[in-house]
mmJSON file of the N, C-alpha and C atoms, coordinates in Angstrom:
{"data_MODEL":{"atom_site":{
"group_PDB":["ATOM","ATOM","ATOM","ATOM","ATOM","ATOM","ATOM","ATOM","ATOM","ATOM","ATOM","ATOM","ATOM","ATOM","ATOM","ATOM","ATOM","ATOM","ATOM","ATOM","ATOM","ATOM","ATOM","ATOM","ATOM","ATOM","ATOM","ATOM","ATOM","ATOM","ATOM","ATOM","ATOM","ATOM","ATOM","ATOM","ATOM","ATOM","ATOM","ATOM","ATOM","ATOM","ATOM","ATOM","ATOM","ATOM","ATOM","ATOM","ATOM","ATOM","ATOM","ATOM","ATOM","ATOM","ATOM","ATOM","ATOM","ATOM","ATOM","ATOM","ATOM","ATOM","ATOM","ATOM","ATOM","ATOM","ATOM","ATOM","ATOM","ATOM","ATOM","ATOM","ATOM","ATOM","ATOM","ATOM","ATOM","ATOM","ATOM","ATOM","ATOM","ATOM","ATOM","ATOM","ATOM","ATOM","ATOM","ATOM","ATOM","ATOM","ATOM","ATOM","ATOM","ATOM","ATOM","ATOM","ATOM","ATOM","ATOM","ATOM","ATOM","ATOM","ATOM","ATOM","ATOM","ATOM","ATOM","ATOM","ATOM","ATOM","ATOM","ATOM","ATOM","ATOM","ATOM","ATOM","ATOM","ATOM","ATOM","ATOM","ATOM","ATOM","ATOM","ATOM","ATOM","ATOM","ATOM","ATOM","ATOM","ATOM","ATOM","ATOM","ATOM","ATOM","ATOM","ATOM","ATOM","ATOM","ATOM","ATOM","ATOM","ATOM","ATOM","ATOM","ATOM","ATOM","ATOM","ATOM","ATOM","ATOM","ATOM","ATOM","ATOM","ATOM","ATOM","ATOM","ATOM","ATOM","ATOM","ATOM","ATOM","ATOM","ATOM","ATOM","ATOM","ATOM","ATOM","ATOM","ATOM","ATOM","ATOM","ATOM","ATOM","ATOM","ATOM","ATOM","ATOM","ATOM","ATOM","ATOM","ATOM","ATOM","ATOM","ATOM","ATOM","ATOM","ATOM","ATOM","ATOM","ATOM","ATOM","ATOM","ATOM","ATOM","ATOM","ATOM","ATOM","ATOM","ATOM","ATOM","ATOM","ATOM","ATOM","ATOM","ATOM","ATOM","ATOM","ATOM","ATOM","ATOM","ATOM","ATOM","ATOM","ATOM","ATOM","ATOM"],
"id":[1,2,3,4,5,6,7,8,9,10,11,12,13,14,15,16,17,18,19,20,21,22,23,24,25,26,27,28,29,30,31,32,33,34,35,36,37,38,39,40,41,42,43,44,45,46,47,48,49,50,51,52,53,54,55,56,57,58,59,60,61,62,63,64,65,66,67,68,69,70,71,72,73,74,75,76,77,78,79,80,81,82,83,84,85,86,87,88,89,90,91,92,93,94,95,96,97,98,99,100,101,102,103,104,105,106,107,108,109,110,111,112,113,114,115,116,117,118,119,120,121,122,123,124,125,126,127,128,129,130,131,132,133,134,135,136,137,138,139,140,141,142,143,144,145,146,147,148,149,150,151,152,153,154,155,156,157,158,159,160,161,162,163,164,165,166,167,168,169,170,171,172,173,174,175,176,177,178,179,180,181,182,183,184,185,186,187,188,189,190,191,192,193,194,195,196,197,198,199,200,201,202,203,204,205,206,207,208,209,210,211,212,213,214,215,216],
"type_symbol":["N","C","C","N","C","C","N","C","C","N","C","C","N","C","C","N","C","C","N","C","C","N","C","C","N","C","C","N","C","C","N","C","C","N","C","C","N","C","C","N","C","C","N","C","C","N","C","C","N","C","C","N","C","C","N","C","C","N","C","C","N","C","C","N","C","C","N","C","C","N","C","C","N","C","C","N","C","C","N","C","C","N","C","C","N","C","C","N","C","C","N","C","C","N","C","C","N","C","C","N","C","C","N","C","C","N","C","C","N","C","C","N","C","C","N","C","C","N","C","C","N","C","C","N","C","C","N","C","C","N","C","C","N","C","C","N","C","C","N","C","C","N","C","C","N","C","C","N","C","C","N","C","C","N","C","C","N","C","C","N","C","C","N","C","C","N","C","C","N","C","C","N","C","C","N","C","C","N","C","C","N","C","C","N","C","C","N","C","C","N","C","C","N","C","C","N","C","C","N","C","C","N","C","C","N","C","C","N","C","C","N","C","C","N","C","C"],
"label_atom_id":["N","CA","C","N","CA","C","N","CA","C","N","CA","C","N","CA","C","N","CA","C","N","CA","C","N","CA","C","N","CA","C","N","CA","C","N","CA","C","N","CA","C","N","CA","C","N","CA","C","N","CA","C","N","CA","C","N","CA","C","N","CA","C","N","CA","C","N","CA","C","N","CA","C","N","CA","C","N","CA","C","N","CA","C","N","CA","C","N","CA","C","N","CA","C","N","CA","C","N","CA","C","N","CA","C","N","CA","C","N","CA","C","N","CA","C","N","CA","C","N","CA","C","N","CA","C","N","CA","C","N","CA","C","N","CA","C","N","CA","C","N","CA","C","N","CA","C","N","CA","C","N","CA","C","N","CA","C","N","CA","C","N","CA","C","N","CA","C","N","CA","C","N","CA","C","N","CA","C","N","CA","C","N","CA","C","N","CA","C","N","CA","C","N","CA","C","N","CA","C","N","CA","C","N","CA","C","N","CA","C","N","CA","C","N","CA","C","N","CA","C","N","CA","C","N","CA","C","N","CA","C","N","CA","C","N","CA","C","N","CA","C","N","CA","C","N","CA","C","N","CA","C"],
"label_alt_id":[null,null,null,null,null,null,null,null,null,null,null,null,null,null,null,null,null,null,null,null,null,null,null,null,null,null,null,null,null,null,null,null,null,null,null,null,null,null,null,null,null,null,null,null,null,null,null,null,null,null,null,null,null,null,null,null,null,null,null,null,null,null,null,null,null,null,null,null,null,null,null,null,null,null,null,null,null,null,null,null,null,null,null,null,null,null,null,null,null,null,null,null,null,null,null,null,null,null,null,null,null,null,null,null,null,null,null,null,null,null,null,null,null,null,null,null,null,null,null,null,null,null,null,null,null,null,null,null,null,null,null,null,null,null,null,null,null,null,null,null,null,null,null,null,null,null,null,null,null,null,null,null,null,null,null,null,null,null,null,null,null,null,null,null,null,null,null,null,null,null,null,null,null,null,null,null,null,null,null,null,null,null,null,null,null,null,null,null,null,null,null,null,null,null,null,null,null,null,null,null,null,null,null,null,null,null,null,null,null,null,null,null,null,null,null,null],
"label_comp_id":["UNK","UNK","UNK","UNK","UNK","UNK","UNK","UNK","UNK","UNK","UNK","UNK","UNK","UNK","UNK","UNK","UNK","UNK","UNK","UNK","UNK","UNK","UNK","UNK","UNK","UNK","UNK","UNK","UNK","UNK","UNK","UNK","UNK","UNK","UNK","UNK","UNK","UNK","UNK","UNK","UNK","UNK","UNK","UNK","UNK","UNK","UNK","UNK","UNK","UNK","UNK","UNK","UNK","UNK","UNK","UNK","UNK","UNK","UNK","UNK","UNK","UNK","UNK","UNK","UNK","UNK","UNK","UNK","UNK","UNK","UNK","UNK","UNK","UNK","UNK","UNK","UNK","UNK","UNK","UNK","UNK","UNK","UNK","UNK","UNK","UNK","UNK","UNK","UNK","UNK","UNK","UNK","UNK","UNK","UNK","UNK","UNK","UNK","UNK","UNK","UNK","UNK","UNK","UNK","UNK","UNK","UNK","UNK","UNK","UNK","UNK","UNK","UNK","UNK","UNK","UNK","UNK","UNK","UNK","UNK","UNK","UNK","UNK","UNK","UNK","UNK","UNK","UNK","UNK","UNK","UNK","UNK","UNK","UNK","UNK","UNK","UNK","UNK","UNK","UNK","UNK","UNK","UNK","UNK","UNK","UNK","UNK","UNK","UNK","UNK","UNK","UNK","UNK","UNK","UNK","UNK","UNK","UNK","UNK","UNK","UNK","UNK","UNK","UNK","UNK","UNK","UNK","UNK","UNK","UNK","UNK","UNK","UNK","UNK","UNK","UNK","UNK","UNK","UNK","UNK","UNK","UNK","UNK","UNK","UNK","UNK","UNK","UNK","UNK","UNK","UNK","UNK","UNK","UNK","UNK","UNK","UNK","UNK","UNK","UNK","UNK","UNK","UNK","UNK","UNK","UNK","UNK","UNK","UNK","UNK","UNK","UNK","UNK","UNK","UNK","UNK"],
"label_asym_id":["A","A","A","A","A","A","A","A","A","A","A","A","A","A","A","A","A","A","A","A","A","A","A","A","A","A","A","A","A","A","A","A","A","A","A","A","A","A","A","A","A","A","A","A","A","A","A","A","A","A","A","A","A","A","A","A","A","A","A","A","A","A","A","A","A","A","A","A","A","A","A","A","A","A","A","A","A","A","A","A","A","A","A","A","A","A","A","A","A","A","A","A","A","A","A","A","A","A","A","A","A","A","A","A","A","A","A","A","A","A","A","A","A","A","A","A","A","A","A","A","A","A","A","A","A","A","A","A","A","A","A","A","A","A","A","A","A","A","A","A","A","A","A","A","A","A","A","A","A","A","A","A","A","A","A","A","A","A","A","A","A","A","A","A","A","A","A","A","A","A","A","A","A","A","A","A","A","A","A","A","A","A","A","A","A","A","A","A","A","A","A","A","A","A","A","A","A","A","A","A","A","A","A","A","A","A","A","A","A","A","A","A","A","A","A","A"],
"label_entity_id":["1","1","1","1","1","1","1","1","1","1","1","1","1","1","1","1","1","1","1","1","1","1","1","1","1","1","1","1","1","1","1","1","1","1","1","1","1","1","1","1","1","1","1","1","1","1","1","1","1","1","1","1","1","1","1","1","1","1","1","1","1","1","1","1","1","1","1","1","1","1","1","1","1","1","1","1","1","1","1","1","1","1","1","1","1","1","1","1","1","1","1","1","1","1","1","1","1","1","1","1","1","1","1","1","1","1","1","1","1","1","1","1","1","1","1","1","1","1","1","1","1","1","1","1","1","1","1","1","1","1","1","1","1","1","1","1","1","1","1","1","1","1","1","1","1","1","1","1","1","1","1","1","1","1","1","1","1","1","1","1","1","1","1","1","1","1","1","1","1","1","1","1","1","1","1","1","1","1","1","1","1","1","1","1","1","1","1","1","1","1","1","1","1","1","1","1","1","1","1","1","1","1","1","1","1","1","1","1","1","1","1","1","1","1","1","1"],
"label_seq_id":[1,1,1,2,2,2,3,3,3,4,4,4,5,5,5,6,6,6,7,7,7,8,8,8,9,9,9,10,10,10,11,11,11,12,12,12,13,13,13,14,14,14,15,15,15,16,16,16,17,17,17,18,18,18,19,19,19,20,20,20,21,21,21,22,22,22,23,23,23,24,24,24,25,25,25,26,26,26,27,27,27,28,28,28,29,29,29,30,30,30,31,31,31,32,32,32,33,33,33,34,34,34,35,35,35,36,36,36,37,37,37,38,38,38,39,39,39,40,40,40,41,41,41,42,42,42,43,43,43,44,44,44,45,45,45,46,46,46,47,47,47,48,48,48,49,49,49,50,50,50,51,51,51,52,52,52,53,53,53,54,54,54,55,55,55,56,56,56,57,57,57,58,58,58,59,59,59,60,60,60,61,61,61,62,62,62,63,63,63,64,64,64,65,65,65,66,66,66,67,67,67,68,68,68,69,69,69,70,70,70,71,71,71,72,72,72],
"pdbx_PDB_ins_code":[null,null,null,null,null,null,null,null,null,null,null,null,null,null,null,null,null,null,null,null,null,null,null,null,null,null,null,null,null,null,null,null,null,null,null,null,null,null,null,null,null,null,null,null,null,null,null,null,null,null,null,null,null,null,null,null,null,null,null,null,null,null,null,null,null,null,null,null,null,null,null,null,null,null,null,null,null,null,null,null,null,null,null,null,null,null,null,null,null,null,null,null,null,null,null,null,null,null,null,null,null,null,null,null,null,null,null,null,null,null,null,null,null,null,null,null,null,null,null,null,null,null,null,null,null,null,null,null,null,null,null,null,null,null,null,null,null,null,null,null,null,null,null,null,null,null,null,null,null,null,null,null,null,null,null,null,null,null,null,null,null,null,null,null,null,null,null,null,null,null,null,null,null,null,null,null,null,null,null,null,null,null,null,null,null,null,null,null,null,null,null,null,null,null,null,null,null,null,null,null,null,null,null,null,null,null,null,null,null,null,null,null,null,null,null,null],
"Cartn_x":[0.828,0.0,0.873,2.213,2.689,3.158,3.889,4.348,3.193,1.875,0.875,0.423,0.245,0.343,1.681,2.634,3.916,3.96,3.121,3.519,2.583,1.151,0.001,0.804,1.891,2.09,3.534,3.586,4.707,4.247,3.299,2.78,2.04,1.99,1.594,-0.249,-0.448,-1.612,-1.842,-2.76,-2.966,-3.825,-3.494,-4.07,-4.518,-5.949,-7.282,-7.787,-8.042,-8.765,-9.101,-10.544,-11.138,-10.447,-9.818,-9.026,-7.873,-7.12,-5.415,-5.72,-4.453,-4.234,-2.234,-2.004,-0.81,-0.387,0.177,0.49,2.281,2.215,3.485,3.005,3.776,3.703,3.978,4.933,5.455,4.211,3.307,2.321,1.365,1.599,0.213,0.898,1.734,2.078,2.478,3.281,3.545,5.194,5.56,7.722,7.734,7.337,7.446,9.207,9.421,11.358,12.36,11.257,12.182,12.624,13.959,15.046,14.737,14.112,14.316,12.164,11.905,10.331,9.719,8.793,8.359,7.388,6.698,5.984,5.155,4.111,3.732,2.47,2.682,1.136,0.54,-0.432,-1.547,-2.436,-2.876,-3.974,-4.47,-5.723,-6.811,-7.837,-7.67,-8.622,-8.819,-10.005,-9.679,-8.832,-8.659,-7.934,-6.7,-6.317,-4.687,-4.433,-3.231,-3.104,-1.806,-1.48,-0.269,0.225,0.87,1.782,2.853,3.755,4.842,5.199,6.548,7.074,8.34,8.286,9.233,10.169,10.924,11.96,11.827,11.28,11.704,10.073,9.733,8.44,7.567,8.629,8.486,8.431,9.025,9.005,7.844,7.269,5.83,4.361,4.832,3.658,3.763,4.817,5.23,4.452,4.772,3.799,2.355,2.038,0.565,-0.492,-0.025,-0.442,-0.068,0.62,0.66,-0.381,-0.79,-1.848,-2.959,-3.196,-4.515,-4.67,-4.022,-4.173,-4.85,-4.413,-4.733,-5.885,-6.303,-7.23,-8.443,-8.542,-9.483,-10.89],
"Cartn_y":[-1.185,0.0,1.249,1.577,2.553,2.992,1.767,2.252,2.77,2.496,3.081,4.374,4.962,6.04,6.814,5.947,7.062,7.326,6.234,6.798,7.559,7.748,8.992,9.917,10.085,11.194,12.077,11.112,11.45,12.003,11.182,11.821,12.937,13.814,14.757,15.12,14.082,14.105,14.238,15.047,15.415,13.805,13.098,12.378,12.909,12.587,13.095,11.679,12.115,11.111,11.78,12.267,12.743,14.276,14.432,15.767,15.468,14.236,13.879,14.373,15.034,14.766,14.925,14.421,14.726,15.047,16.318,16.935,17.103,17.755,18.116,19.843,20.304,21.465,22.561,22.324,22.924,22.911,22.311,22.704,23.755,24.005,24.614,26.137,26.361,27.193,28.813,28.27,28.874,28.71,27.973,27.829,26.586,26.384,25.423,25.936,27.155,27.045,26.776,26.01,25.564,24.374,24.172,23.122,21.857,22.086,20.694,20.589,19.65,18.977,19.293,19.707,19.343,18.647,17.316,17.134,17.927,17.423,18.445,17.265,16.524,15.848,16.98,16.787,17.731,16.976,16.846,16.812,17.707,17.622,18.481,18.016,16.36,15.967,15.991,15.777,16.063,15.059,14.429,13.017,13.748,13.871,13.962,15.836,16.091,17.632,17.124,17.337,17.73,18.429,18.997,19.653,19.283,19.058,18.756,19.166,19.556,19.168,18.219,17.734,16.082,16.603,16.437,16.063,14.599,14.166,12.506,12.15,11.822,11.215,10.143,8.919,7.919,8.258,9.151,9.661,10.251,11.304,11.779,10.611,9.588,8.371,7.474,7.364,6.899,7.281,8.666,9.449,9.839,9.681,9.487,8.802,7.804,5.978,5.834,6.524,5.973,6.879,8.141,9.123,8.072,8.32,7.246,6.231,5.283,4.706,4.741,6.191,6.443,7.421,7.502,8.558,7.351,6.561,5.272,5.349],
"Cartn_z":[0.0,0.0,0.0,0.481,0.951,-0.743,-1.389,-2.728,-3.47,-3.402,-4.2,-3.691,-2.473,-1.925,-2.593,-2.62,-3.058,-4.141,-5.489,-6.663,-7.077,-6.048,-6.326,-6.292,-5.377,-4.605,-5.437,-6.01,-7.245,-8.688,-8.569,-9.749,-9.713,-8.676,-9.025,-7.802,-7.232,-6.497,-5.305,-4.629,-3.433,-2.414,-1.537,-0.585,0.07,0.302,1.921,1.992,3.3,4.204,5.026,5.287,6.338,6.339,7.548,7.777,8.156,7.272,7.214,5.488,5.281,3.734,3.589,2.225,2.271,0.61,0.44,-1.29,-0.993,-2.066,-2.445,-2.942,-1.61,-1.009,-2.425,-2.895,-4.109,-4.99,-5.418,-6.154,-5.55,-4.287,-3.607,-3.333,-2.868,-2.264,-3.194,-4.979,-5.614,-5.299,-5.087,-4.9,-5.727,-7.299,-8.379,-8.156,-8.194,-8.609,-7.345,-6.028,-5.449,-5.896,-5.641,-6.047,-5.74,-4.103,-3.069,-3.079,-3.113,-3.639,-1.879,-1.183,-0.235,-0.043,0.27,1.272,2.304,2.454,3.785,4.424,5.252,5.845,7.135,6.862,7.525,8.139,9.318,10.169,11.578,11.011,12.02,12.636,12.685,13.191,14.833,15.29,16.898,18.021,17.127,17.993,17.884,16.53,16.438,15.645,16.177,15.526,15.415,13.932,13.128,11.833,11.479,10.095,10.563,9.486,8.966,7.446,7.199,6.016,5.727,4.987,4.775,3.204,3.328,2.306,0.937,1.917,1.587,1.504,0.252,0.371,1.175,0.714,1.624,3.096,3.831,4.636,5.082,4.349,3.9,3.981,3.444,3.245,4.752,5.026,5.941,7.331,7.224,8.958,7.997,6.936,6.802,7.347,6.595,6.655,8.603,9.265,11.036,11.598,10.533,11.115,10.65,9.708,9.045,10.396,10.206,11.828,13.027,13.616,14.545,14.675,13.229,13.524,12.995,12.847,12.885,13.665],
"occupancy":[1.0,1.0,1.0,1.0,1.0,1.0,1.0,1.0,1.0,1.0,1.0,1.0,1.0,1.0,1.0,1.0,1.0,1.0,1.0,1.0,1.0,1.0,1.0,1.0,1.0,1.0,1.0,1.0,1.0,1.0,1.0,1.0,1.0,1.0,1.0,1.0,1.0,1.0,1.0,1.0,1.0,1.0,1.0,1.0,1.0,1.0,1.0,1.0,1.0,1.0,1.0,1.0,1.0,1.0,1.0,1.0,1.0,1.0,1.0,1.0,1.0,1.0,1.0,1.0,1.0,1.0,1.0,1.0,1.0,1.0,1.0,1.0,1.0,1.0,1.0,1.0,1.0,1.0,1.0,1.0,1.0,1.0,1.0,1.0,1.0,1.0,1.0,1.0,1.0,1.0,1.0,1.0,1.0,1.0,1.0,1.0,1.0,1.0,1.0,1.0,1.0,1.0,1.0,1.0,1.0,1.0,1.0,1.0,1.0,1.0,1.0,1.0,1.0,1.0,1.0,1.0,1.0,1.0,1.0,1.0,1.0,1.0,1.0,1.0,1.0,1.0,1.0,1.0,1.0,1.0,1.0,1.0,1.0,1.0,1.0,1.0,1.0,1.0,1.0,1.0,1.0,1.0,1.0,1.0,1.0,1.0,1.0,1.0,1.0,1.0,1.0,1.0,1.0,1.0,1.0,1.0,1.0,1.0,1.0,1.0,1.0,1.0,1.0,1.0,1.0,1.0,1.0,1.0,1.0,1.0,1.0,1.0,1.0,1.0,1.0,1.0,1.0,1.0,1.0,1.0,1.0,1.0,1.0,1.0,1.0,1.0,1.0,1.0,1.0,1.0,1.0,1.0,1.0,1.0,1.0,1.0,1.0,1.0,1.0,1.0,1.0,1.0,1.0,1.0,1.0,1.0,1.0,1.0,1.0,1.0,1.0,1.0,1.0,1.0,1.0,1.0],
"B_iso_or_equiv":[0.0,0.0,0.0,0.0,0.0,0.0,0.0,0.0,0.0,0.0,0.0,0.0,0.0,0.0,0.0,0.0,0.0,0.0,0.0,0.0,0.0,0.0,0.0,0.0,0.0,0.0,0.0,0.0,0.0,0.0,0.0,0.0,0.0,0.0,0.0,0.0,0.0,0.0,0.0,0.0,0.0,0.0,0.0,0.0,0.0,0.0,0.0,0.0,0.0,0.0,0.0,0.0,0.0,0.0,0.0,0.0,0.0,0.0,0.0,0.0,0.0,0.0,0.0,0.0,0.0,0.0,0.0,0.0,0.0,0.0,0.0,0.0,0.0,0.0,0.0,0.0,0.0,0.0,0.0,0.0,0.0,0.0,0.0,0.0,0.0,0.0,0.0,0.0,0.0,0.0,0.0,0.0,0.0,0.0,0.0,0.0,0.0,0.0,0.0,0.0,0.0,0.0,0.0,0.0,0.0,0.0,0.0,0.0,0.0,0.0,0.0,0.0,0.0,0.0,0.0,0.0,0.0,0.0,0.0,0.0,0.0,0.0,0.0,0.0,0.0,0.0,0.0,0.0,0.0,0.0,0.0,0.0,0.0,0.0,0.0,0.0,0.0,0.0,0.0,0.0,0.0,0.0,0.0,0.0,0.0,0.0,0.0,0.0,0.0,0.0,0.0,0.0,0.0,0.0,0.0,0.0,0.0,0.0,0.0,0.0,0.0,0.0,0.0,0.0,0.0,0.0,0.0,0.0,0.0,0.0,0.0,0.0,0.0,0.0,0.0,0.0,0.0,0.0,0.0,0.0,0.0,0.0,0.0,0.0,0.0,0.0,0.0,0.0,0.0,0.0,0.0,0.0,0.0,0.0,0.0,0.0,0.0,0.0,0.0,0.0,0.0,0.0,0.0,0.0,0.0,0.0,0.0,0.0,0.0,0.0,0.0,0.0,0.0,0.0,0.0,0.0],
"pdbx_formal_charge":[null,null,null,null,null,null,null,null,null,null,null,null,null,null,null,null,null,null,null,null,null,null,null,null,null,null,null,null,null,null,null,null,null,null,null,null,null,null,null,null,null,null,null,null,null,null,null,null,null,null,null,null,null,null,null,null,null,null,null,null,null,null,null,null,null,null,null,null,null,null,null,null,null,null,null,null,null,null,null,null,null,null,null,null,null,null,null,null,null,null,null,null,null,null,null,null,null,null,null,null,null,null,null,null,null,null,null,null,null,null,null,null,null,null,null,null,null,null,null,null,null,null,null,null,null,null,null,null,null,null,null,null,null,null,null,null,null,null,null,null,null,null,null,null,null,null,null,null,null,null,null,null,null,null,null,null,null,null,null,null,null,null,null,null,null,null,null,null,null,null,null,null,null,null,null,null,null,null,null,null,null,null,null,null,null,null,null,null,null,null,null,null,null,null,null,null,null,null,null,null,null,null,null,null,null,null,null,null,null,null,null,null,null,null,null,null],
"auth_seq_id":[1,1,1,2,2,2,3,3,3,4,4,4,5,5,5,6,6,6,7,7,7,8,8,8,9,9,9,10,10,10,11,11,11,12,12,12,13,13,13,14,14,14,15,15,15,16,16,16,17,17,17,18,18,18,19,19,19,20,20,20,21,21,21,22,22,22,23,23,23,24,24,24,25,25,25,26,26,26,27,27,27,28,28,28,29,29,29,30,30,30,31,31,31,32,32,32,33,33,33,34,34,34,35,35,35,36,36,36,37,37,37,38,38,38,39,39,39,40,40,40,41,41,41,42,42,42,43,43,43,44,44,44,45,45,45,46,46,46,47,47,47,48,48,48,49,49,49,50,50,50,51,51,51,52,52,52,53,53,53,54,54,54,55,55,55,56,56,56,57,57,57,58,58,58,59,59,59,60,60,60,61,61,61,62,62,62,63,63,63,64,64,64,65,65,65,66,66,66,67,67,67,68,68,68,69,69,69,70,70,70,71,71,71,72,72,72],
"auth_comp_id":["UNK","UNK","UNK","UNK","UNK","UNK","UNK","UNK","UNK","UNK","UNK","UNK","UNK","UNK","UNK","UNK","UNK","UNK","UNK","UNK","UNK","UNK","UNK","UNK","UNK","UNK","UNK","UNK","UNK","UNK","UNK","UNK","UNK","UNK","UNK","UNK","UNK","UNK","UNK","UNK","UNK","UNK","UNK","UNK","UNK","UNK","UNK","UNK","UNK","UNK","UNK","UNK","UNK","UNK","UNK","UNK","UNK","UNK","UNK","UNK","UNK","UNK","UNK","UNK","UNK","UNK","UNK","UNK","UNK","UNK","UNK","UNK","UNK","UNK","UNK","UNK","UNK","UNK","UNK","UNK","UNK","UNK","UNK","UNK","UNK","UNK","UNK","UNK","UNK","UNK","UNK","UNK","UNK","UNK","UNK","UNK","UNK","UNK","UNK","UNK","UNK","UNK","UNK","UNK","UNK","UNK","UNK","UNK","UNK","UNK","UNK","UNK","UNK","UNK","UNK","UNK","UNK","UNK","UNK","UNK","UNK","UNK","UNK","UNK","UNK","UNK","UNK","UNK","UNK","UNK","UNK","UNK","UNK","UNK","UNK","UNK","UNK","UNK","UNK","UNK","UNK","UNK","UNK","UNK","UNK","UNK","UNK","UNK","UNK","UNK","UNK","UNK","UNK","UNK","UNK","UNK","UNK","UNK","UNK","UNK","UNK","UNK","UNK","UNK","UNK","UNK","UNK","UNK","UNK","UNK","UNK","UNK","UNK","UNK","UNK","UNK","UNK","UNK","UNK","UNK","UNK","UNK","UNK","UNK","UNK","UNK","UNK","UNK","UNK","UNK","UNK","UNK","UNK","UNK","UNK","UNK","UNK","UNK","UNK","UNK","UNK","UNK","UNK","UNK","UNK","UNK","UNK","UNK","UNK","UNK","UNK","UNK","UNK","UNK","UNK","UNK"],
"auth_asym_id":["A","A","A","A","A","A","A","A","A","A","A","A","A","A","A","A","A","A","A","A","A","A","A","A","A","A","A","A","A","A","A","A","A","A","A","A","A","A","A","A","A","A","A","A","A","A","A","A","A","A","A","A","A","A","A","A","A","A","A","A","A","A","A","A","A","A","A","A","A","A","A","A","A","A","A","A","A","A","A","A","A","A","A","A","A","A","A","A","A","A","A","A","A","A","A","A","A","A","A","A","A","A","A","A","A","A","A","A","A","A","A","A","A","A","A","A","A","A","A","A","A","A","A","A","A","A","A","A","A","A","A","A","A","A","A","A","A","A","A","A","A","A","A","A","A","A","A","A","A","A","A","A","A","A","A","A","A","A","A","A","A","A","A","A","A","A","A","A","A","A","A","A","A","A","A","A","A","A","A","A","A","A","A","A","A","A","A","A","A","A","A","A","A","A","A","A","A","A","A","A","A","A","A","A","A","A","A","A","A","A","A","A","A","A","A","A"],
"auth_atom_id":["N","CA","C","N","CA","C","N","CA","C","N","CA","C","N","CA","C","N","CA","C","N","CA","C","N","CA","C","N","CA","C","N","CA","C","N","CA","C","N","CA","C","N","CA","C","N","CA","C","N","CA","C","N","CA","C","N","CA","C","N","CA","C","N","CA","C","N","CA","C","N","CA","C","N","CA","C","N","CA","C","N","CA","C","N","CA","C","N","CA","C","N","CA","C","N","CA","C","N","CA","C","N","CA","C","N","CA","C","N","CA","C","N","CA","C","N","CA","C","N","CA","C","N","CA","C","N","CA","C","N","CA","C","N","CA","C","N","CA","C","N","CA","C","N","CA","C","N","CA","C","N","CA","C","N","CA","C","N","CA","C","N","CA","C","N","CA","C","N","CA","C","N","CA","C","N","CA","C","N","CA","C","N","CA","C","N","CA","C","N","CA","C","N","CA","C","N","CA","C","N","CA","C","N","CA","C","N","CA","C","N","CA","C","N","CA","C","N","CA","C","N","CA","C","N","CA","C","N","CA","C","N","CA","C","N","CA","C","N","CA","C","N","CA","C","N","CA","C","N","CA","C"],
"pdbx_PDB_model_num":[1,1,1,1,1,1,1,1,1,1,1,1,1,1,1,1,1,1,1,1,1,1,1,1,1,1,1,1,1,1,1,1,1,1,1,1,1,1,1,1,1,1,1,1,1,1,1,1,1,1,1,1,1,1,1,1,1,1,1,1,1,1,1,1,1,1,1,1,1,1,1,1,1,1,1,1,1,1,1,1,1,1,1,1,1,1,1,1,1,1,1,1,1,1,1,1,1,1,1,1,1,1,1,1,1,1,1,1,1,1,1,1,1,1,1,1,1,1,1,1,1,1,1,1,1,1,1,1,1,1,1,1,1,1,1,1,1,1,1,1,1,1,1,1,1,1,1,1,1,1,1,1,1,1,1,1,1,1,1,1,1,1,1,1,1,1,1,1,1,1,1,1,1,1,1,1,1,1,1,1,1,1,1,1,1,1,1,1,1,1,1,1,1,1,1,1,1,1,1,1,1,1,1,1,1,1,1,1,1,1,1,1,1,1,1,1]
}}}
């Protein structure tokens, strides 16, 4: 599951679930001419509160998929 999350997430697509989601920050923000790609997972759900930005995708899918989890 994690590689299919990663190659949405490569190609170009935003993940939601509820009020977890996770994009690639660089499309949203307007910094297309940054160099380095960001990540960003987001949740607001009431169980769990987090933002982050990740470098590393897998990294990115990685603390998704443990939010997804816990927000069950």
């Amino acid at each position: 599951m994690k590689e299919h999350y990663e190659a949405v997430l490569l190609d170009g697509c935003a993940l939601e679930k509820g009020r977890l989601s996770l994009c690639t920050i660089n499309d949203y923000k307007g910094n297309s001419f940054r160099r380095k790609t960001l990540y960003q997972v987001h949740c607001d759900d009431t169980k769990v509160k987090h933002s982050e930005f990740y470098e590393s995708s897998s990294q990115a899918v990685k603390k998704f998929l443990e939010l997804k989890r816990k927000i069950r």
